[in-house]
C-alpha positions in Angstrom: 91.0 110.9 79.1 88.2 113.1 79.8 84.9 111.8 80.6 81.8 113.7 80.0 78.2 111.9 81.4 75.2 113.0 82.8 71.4 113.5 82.8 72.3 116.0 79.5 73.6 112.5 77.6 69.5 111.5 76.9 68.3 112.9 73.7 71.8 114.2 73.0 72.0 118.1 72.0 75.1 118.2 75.1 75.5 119.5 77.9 73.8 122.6 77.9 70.3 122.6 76.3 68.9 123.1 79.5 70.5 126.5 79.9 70.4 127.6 76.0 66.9 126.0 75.0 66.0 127.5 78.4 64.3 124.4 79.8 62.7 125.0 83.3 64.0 122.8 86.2 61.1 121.3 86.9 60.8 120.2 83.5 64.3 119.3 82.9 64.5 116.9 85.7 60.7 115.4 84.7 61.8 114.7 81.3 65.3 113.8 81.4 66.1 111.5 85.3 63.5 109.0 84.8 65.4 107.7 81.7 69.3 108.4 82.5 69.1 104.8 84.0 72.4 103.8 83.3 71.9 100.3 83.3 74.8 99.6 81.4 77.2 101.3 82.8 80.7 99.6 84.0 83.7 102.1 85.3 86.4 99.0 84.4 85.3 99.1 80.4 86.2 102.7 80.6 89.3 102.5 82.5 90.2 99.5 79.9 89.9 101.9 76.7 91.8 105.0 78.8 94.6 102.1 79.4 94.4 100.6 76.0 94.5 104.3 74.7 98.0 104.8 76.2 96.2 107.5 78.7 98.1 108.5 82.2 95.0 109.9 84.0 91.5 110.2 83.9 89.0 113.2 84.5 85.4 112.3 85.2 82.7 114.9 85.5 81.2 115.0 88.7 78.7 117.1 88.6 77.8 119.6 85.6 76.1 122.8 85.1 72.8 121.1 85.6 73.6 120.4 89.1 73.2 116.4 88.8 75.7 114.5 91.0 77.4 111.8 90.3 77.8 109.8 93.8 76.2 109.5 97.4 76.4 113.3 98.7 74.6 114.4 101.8 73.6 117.8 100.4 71.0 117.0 97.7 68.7 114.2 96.8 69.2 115.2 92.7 72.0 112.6 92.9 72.6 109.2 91.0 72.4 107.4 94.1 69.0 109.2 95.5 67.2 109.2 91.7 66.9 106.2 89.0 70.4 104.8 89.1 70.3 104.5 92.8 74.5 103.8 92.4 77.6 106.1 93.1 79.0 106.3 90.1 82.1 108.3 91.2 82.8 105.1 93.6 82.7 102.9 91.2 85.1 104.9 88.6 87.8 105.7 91.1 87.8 102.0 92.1 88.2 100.8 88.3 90.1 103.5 87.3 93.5 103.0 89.9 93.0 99.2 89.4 94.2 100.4 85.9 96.9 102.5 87.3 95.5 105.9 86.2 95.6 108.6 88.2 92.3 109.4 89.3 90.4 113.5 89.1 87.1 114.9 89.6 85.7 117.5 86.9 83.6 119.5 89.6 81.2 122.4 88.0 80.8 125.3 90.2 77.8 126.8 89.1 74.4 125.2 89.3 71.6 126.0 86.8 68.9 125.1 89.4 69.5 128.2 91.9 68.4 131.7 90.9 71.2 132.9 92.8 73.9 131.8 90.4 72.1 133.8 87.4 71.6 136.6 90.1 75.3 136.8 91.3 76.5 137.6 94.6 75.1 140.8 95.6 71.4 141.0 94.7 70.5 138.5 97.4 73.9 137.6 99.5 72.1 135.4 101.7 70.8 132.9 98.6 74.3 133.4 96.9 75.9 132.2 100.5 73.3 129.5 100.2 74.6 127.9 96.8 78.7 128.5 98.0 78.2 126.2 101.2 76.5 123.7 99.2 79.6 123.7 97.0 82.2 123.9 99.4 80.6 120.9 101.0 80.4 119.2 98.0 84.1 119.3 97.0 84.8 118.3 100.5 82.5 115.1 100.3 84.7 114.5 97.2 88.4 114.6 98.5 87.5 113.2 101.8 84.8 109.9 100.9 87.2 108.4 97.6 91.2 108.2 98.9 93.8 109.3 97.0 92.4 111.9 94.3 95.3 113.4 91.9 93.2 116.0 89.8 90.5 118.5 90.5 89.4 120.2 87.3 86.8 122.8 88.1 84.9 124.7 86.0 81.3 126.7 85.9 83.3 129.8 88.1 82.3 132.3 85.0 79.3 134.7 85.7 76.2 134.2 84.0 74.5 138.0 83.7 75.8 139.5 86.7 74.7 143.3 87.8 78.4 144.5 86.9 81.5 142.7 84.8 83.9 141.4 87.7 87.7 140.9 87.4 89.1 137.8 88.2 89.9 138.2 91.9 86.0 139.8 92.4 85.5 136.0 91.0 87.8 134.2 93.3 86.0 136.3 96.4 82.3 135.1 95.4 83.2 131.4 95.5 85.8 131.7 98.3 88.3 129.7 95.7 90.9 130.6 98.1 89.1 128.9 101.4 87.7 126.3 98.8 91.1 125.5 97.6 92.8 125.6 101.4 90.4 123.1 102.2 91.0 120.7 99.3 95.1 120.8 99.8 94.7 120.2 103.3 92.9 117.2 102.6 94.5 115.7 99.3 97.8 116.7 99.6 100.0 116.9 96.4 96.6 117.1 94.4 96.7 119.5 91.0 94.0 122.0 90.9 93.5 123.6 87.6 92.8 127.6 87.3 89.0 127.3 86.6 88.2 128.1 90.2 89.6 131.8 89.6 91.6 134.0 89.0 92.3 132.7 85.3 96.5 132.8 86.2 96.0 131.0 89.4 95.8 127.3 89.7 98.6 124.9 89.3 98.0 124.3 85.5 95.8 126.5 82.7 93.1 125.1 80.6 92.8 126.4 77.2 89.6 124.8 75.5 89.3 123.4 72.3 92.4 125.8 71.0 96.0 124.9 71.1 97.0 128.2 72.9 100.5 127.2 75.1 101.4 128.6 78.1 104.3 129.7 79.8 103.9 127.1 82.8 102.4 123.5 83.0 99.5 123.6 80.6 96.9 120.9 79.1 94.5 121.1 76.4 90.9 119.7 76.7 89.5 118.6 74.1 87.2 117.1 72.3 86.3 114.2 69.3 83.6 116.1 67.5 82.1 119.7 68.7 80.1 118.4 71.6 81.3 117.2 74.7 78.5 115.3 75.7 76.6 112.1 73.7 75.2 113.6 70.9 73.9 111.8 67.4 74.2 115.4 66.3 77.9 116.1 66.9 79.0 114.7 62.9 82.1 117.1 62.8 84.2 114.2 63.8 87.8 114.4 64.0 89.9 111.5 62.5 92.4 110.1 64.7 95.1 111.8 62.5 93.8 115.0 63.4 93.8 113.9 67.2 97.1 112.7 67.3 98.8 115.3 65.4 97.1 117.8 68.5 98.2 115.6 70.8 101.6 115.4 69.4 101.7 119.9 69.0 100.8 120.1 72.9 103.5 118.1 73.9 105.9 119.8 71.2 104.4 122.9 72.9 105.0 121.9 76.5 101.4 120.6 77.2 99.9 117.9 77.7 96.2 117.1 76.6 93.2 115.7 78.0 91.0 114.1 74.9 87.3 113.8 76.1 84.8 111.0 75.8 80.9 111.3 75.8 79.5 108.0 76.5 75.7 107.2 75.6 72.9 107.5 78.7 73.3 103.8 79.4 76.7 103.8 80.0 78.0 102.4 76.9 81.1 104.3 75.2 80.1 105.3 71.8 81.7 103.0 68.9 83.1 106.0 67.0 85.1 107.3 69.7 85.9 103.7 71.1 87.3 103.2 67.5 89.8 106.3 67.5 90.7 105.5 71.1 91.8 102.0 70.0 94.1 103.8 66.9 95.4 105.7 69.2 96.7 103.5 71.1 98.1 101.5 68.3 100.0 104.5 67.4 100.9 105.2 71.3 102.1 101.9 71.8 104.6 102.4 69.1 105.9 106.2 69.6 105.2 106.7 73.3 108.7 107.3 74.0 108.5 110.6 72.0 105.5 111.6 74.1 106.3 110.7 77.8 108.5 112.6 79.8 109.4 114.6 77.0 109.7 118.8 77.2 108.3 120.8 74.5 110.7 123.2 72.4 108.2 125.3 72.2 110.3 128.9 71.3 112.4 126.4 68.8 112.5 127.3 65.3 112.0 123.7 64.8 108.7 124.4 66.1 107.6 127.2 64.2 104.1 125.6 62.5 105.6 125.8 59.3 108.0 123.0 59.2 107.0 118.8 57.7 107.2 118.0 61.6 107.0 119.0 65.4 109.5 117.8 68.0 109.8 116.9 71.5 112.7 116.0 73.4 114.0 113.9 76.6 117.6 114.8 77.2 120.1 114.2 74.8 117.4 112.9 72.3 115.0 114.7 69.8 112.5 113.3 68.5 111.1 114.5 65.0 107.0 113.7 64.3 107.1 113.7 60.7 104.0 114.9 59.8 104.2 115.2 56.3 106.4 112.3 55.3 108.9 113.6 53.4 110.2 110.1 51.2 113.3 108.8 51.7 115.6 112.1 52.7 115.2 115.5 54.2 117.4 117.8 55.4 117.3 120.4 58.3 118.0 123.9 58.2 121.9 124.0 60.6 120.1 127.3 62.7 119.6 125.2 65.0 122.1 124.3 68.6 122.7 120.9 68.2 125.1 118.4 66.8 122.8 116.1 65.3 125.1 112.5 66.0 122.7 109.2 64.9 119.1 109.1 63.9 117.3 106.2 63.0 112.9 105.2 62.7 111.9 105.2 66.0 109.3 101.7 65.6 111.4 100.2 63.1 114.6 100.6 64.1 116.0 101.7 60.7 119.2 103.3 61.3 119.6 106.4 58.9 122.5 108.4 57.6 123.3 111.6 58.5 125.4 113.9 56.0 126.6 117.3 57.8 126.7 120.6 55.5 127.3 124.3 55.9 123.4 125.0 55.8 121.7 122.1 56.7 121.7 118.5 58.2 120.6 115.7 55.5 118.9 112.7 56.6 119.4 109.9 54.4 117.6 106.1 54.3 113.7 106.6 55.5 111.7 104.0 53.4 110.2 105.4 50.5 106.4 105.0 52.1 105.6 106.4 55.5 106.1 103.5 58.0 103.1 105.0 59.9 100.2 106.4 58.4 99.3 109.2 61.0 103.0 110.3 62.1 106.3 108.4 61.7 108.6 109.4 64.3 112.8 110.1 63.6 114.8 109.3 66.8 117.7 111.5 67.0 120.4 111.5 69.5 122.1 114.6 69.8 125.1 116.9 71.8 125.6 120.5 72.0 127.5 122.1 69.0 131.1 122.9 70.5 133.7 123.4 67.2 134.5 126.0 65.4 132.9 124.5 62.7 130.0 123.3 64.5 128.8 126.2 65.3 129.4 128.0 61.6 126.2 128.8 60.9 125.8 129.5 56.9 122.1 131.1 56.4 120.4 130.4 52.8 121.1 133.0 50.7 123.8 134.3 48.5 127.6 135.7 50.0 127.6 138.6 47.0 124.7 139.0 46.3 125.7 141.1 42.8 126.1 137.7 41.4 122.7 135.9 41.0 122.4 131.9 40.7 120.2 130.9 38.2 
């Protein structure tokens, strides 16, 4: 789970109206601290819906573009524990969140909206630009040495804003000393993941893609989000339903990825009712078919997963798993392209057993009940061997052996 919250959650719009409606600093902290007052706000309710949810790990933000920390740092006073709040948020999260038993990471932003220097870039004014890199530097080291154990940082904000010339990625890495930055963070959170938003793009121990379902070849994890918006927002009304969630969730892992669905909650710390709503069906569905999602390998290059076929698969050794997401009634069959012997196969939260008829073409499976025994995604459980006979591995393609004779 993903957690999106800040000083950008009051009067919605998300979390960057003060960069695109171009909202002076001054301003933006006059109009928008005074009310982020939070006074609802309780980590454990979170952690519960991330648990309930069926999620591993949770990613809060930190601190976003707008510069606005989340818990007691030394280096600014714009902080939830100098301002309104007057609390350490972050504290509070990483406490609820591992009595849950999730993992615990940091969304960190790199840039920061209030210094001139970031929309100037590093060679205008070196000194300023040096200036906003300590602060960061010292910021992430606050955060892996003041809260134990962290397992995730997820950094973004690295991109330039209108810089004097168009940099490559390692030009990138250079202005924010990633690789000092990231030295520094190993040293003291050892076996931590650090995704590739620090630069360069194919760095990192895991890629990002945003919003798209783009997979990777190496670890990989989609962020995403419920609507548009990341943040709170009344506005954000392109809502997906949880079928559309959980079939995404489902393609990243068929894909070899795993996903990171985000929450906005509201400026007082409440989580929105429409998202708590599809967290809670997911987890209804989790709590029946997480088998076929956890530790389970994507098949990424099979022709099973080609985005055409009724279904998407994942596996966990000998066992396939088929996410039928077009329920197909009571039999389907299976183009025989594929390497396997396909041996039993039954409903994976029923139990059903189901018959499995072998021909030259395809595999038939027989016996599903004539209604989908899930709404969103019923899952087939399939165990299954390497093809080793002759006649196991005879594969007959559709189509005709003369092909002067026609079938009508």
């Amino acid at each position: 789970m993903f957690i999106h919250w800040g000083l950008y959650t009051v009067d919605g719009l998300d979390c960057w109206k003060m960069h695109n409606m171009g909202i002076p600093v001054k301003e933006y902290i006059q109009r928008f601290e005074p009310r982020f007052k939070a006074e609802r706000f309780n980590a454990c309710t979170w952690a519960k819906i991330a648990k309930n949810a069926g999620c591993k790990y949770v990613v809060m933000g930190a601190r976003h573009h707008e510069g606005y920390c989340l818990w007691n740092t030394k280096t600014t006073r714009f902080s939830s524990s100098h301002m309104t709040p007057k609390r350490d948020f972050i504290a509070e999260y990483v406490k609820a969140a591992r009595a849950a038993g999730l993992k615990v990471g940091f969304y960190y932003s790199l840039l920061d909206w209030r210094y001139k220097s970031y929309f100037d870039g590093p060679r205008i004014d070196p000194k300023a630009w040096q200036k906003l890199v300590t602060m960061v530097h010292e910021q992430v080291r606050e955060l892996m040495t003041n809260y134990g154990k962290i397992d995730i940082l997820w950094y973004d904000g690295a991109w330039p804003d209108d810089w004097s010339y168009l940099p490559i990625d390692d030009e990138v890495a250079e202005a924010w000393q990633s690789h000092k930055l990231n030295a520094m963070v190993r040293k003291l959170q050892s076996g931590i993941l650090i995704n590739n938003r620090s630069y360069p793009l194919s760095g990192g121990d895991f890629g990002t893609p945003e919003q798209k379902i783009t997979p990777e070849d190496r670890p990989w994890e989609l962020c995403d989000t419920m609507g548009d918006l990341w943040g709170a927002a009344s506005q954000d009304l392109n809502r997906k339903t949880p079928r559309e969630i959980i079939t995404r969730l489902i393609t990243c892992v068929s894909l070899g990825g795993n996903m990171l669905l985000n929450i906005g909650p509201k400026p007082d710390g409440t989580v929105q009712q429409w998202q708590k709503r599809i967290m809670e069906k997911i987890g209804i569905w989790m709590r029946k078919h997480g088998e076929a999602i956890y530790g389970c390998r994507g098949e990424w290059k099979s022709p099973f997963n080609n985005g055409l076929a009724p279904w998407r698969t994942t596996r966990k050794g000998n066992i396939l798993y088929l996410h039928l997401l077009r329920y197909p009634g009571p039999e389907f069959s299976i183009a025989n392209f594929h390497d396997y012997y396909l041996k039993y196969a039954h409903v994976l939260d029923t139990g059903q057993q189901l018959k499995i008829i072998h021909e030259p073409t395809r595999d038939i499976i027989q016996g599903l009940p004539l209604r989908a025994p899930d709404p969103i995604a019923t899952v087939v459980k399939i165990t299954i061997r390497p093809k080793r006979t002759a006649g196991e591995k005879h594969y007959v393609r559709i189509g005709l052996e003369d092909p002067e004779k026609e079938i009508y």
